[in-house]
VEXLO-509655 format. One record per residue: x negated, y, z negated of N, C-alpha, C, O in turn; residue in three letters. Coordinates in steps of 0.001 Angstrom, whole numbers, padded with zeros to 6 digits, always signed. Layout:
<dokols>
XYZXYZXYZXYZAla...
</dokols>
This chain:
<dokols>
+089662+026705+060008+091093+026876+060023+091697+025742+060847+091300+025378+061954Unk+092574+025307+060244+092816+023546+061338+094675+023789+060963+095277+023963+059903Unk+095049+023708+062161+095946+024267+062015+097100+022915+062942+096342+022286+063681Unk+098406+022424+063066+099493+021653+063444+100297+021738+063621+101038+021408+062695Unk+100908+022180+064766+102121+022635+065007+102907+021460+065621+102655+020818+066640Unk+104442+021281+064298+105211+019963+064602+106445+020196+064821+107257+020432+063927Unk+106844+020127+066708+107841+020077+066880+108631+018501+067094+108067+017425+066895Unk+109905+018657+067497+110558+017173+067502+109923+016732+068923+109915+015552+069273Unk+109539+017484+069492+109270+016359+071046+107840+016794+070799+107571+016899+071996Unk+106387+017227+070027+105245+017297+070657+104819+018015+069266+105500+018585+068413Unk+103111+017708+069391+102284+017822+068088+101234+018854+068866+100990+018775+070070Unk+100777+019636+068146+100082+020443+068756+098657+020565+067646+098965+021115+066588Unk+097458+020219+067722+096385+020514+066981+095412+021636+067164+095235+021962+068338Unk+094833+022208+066374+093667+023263+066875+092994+023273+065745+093392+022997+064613Unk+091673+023696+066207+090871+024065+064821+090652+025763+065193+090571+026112+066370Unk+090594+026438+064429+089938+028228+064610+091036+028587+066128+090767+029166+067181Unk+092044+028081+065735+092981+028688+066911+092682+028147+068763+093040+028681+069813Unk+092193+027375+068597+091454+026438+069614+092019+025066+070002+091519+024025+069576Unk+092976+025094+070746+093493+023452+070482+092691+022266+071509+092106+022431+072579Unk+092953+020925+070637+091704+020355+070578+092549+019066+070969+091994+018033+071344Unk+094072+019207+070843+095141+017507+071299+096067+017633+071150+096276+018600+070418Unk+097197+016974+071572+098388+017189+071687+098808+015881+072075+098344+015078+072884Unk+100087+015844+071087+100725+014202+071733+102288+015247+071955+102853+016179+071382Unk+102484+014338+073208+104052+014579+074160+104709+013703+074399+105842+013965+074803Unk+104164+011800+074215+104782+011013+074856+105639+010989+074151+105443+011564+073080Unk+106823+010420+074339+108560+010599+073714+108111+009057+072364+108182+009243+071150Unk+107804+008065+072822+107988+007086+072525+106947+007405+070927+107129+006722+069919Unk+106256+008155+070968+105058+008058+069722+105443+009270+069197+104757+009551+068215Unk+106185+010010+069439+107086+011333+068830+108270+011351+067990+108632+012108+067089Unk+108996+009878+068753+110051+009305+068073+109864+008340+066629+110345+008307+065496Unk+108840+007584+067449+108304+006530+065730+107858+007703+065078+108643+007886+064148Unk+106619+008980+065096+106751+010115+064112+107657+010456+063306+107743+010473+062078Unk+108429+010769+064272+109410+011720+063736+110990+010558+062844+112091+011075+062654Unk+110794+009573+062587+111769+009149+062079+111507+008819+060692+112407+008588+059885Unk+110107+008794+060382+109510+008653+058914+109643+009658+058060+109281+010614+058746Unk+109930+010080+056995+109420+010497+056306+107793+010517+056040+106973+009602+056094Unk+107593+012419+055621+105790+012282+055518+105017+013047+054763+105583+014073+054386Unk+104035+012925+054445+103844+013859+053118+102459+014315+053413+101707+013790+054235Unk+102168+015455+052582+100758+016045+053138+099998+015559+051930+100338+015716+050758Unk+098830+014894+052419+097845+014336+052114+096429+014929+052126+095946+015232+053216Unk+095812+015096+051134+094503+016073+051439+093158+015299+050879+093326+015400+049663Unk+092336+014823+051003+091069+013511+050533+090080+013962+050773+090061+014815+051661Unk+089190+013703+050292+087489+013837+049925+087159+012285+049841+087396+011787+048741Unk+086578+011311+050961+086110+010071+050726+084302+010704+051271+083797+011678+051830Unk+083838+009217+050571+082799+009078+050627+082078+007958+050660+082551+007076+049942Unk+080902+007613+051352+080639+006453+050919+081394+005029+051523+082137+005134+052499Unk+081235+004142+051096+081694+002800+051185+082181+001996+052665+081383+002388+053516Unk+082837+001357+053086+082888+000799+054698+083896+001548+055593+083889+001542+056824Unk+084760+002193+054791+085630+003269+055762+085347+004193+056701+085990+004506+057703Unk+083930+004758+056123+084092+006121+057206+082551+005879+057516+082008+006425+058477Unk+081760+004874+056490+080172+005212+056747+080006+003583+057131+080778+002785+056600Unk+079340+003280+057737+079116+001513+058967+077722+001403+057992+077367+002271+057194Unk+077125+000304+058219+075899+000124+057654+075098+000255+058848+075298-000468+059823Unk+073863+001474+058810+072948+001706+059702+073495+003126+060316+072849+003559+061270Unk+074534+003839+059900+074737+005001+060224+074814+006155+059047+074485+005695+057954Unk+075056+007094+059033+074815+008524+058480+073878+007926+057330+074036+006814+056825Unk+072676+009026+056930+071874+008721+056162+071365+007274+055662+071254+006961+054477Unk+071051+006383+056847+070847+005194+056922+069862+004929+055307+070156+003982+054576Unk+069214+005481+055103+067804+004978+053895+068257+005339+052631+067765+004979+051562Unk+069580+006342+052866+069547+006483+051658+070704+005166+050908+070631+004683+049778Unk+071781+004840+052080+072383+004318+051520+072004+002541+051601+072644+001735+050926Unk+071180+002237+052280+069983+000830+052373+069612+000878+051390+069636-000228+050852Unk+069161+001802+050666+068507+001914+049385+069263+001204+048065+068750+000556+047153Unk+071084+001667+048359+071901+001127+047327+072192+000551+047375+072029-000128+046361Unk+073038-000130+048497+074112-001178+048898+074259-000690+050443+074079+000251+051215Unk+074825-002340+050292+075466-003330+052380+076843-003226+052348+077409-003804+051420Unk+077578-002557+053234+079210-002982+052971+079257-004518+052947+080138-004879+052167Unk+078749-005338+053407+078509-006670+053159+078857-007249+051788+079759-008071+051626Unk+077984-006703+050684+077787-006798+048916+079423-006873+048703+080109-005981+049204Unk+079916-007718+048112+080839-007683+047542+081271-006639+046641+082447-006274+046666Unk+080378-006089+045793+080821-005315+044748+080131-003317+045220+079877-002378+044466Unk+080067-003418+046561+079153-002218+047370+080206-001455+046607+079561-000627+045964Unk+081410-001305+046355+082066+000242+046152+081495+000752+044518+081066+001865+044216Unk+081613-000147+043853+081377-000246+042075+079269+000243+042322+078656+001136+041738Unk+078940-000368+042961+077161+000418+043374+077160+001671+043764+076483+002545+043223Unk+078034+001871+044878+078012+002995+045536+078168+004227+044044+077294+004986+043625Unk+079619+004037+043516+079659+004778+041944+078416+005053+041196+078046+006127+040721Unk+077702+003638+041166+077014+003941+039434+075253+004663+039637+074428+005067+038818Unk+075259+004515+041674+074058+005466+042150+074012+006798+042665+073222+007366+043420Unk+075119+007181+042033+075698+008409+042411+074591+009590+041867+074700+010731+042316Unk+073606+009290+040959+072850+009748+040336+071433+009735+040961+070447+010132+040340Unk+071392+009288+042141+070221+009046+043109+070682+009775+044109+070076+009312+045075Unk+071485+010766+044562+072072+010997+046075+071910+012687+045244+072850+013273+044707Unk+070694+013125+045321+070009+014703+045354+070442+015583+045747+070553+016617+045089Unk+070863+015433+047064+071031+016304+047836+072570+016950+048166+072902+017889+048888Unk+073265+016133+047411+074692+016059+047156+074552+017160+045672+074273+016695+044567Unk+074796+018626+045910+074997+019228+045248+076225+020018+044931+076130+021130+044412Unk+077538+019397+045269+078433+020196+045028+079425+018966+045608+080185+019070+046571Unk+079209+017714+044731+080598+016566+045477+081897+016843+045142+082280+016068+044266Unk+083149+018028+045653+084034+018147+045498+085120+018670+046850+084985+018902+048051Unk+085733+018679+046295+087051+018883+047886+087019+020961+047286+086865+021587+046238Unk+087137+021098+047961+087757+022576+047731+088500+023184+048778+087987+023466+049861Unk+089816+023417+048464+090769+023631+049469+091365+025529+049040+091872+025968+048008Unk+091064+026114+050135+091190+027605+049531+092584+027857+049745+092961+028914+049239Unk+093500+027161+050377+095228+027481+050366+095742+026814+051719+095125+026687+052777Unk+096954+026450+051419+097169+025761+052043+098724+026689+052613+099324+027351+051767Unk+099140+026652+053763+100214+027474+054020+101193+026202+054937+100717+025331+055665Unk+102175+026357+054730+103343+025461+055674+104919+026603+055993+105641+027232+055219Unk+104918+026439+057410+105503+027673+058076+106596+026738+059034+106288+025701+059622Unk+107897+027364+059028+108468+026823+060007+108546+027572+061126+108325+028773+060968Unk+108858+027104+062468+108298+027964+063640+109458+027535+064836+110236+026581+064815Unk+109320+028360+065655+110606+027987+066672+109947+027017+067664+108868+026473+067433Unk+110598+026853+068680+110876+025545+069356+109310+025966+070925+108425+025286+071443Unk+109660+027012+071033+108570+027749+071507+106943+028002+071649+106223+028213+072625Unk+106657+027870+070037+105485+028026+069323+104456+027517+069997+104702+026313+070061Unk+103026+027818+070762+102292+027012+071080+100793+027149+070021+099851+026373+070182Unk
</dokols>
């Protein structure tokens, strides 16, 4: 359960009702809060964003491709058929709720 509570002066995070960060400074509340923003929900995998070369499942992905390789994202795709253990590659999101809340709310 990961939950965000967004007021105009302060962000409040938790996972399972547990909070885990909070931003208060005025100055990073203000650039927030003057954008427009949209909820965004992703399933990445793979490639130089989230996985380094020599970290998570180092052998398996040595095996395919180097973020180095020019063409590593188009490899990463077409060995998708070698990664076993990946039995269920999908996002599944069971509901999503958005609540407005008073000024109070922690």
């Amino acid at each position: 359960d990961y939950t965000i509570i967004w007021h105009k002066n302060k962000m409040i995070f938790k996972i399972d009702d547990k909070e885990y960060g909070r931003i208060t400074d005025k100055q990073i509340m203000d650039k927030i809060n003057k954008n427009e923003h949209f909820l965004v929900l992703a399933l990445t995998v793979g490639g130089d964003l989230n996985f380094n070369d020599g970290e998570i499942l180092r052998a398996h992905k040595e095996a395919i491709f180097s973020n180095s390789e020019p063409n590593h994202h188009i490899k990463f795709f077409e060995a998708i058929h070698l990664w076993k253990d990946w039995k269920d590659p999908s996002l599944v999101i069971d509901y999503i709720r958005i609540f407005t809340t008073n000024e109070s709310e922690e």
